[in-house]
N, C-alpha and C positions, 0 to 999 in steps of 0.2 A: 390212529391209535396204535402204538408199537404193541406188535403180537409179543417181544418178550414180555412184558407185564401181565404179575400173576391177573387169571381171568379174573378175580373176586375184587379185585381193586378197580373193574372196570364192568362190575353190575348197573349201578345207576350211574347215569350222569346229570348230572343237573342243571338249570338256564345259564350256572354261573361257569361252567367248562369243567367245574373241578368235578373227582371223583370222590371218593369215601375217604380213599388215604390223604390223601391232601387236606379234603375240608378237614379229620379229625388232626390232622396234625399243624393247621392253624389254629384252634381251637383247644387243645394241649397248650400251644405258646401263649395265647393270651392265656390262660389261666395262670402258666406258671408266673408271666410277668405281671398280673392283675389281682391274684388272689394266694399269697404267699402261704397265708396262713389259712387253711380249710379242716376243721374237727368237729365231733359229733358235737349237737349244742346240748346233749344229753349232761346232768352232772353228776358225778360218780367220782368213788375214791378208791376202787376197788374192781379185778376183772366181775366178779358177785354181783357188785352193783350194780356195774356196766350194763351184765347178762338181764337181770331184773328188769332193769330202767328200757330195754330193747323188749323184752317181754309184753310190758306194760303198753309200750308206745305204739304196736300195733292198730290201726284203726285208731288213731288218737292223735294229739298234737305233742310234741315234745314240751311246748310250756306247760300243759297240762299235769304231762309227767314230771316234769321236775319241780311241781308245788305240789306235789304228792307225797314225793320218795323221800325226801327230809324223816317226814313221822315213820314211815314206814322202815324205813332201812335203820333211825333210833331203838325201835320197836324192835325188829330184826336185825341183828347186825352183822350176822354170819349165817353160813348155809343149815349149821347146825342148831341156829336159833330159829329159821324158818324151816325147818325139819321138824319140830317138835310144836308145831303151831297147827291151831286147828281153823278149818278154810273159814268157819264163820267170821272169824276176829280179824283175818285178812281180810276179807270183804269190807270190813267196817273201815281200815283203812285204805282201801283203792277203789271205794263205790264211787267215787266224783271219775273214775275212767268207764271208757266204752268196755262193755262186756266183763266186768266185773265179776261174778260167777263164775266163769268158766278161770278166769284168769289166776283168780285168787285157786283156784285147786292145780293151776301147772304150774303155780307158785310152790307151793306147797309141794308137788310132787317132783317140781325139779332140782330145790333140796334137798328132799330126802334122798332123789340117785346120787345129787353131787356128793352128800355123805357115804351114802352105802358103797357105791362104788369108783369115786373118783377124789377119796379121802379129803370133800368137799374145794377140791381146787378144781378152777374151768379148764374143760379138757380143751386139747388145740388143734384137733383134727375135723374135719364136717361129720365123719362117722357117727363119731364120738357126742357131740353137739347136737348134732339132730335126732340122738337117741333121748334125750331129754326131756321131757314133757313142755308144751310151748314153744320148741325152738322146731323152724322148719328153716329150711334152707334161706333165705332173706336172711333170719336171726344169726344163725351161724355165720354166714358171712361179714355179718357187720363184725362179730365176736373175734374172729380170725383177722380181720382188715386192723379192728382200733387196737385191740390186745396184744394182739401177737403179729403186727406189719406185715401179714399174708398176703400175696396179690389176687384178690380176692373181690368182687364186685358185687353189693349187695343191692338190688334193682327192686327200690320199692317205687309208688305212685311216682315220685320227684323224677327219679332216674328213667324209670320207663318211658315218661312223657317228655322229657328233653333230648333226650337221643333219638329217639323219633324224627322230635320237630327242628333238632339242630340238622339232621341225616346223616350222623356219623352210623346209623341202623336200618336196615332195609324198614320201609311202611309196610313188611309183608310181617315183620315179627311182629307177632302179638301176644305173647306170652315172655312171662319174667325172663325164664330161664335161655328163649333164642337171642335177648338181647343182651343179657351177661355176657351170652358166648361168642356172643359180633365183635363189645364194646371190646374184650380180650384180645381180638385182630389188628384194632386200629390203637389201643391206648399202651404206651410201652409198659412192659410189669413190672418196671420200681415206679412208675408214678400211679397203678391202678389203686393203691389206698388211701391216697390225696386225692385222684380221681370222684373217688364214691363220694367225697364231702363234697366237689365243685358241683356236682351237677345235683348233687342234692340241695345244696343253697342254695345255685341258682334258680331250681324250679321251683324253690321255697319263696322266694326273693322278689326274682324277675320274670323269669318265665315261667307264672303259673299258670292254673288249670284255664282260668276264666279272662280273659283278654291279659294275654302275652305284653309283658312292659318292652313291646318291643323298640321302640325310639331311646329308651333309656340303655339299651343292648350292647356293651361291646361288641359281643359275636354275632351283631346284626347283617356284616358284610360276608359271612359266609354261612348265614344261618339258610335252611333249606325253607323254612316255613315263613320265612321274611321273604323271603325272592319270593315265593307264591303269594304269598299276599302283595307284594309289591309289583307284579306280572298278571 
């Protein structure tokens, strides 16, 4: 093991010799040569929408959400038209989503700041965003990443659980926020916003929760939880 290499490239090693830097930087290359095209499947016409349809989609499926937001964003079509709505009549259009109640009022009240004081345009800072009603860190992230090509890594269910089971992330992270801050070490920062969609489809896709399509896997030969199961 050459002592010049940073220590942090030489935490885990795995059956297959490689380290962290190497498997994520296999794993980088197929995607780039595999998966050209990676965008939220959310559909939106506007950063407003975007913001909403990321609201909504908490605890939720994005099909879900997007056979929603049609009536609702007709109904609403600006911040200043869901500014002036009252949470009942929202609920009537977002009751087919998880937690509807609570949602339909950070709806509601995340229009009204966008008007009051962000002259109802999405602000482009995490400060700013996460001051918001509905928006926590996850939301923001996405908002900065699709909007505004932030490098930014928004680690919901998808992301947490593939970076794990790829080991581009220590098994010791257990929370959102240590594996953002890992996935930032090994993924370079012009590709972290294409990033967020690879591993988000893929854990959508292939590698979900409930038996891993691992045989169907491009990143099967440097996958960390393939070698385990294969060993």
């Amino acid at each position: 093991m050459p002592c010049s290499a940073p220590e942090s490239d030489y935490t885990i090693i795995f059956a297959s010799g490689m380290n962290k830097s190497e498997r994520a930087r296999h794993i980088v290359n197929w995607f780039q040569e595999n998966f050209k095209i990676a965008e939220t499947e959310l559909i939106y016409q506007n950063p407003f929408q975007l913001l909403v349809a990321v609201i909504l989609s908490a605890q939720c499926t994005d099909k879900r959400v997007n056979l929603t937001t049609p009536t609702l964003f007709k109904r609403f079509p600006s911040p200043q038209a869901l500014a002036e709505a009252e949470v009942p009549e929202v609920y009537e259009y977002i009751k087919s989503i998880s937690y509807p109640n609570n949602k339909a009022k950070h709806l509601v009240g995340m229009a009204e700041k966008l008007v009051s004081e962000f002259n109802s345009n999405v602000p482009e800072t995490m400060d700013e965003l996460i001051s918001l009603p509905g928006v926590g860190r996850k939301t923001a992230n996405v908002i900065l990443s699709v909007v505004y090509n932030q490098p930014t890594m928004a680690v919901d269910t998808h992301v947490f659980r593939v970076a794990r089971r790829l080991g581009i992330v220590t098994q010791t992270a257990t929370k959102p926020l240590e594996v953002e801050r890992q996935l930032y070490k090994y993924i370079p920062q012009e590709l972290i916003p294409k990033a967020h969609h690879w591993l988000i489809l893929h854990g959508r896709y292939v590698c979900i929760a409930r038996g891993p399509k691992c045989t169907e896997c491009g990143l099967k030969e440097w996958c960390r939880h393939n070698k385990i199961i294969k060993e």
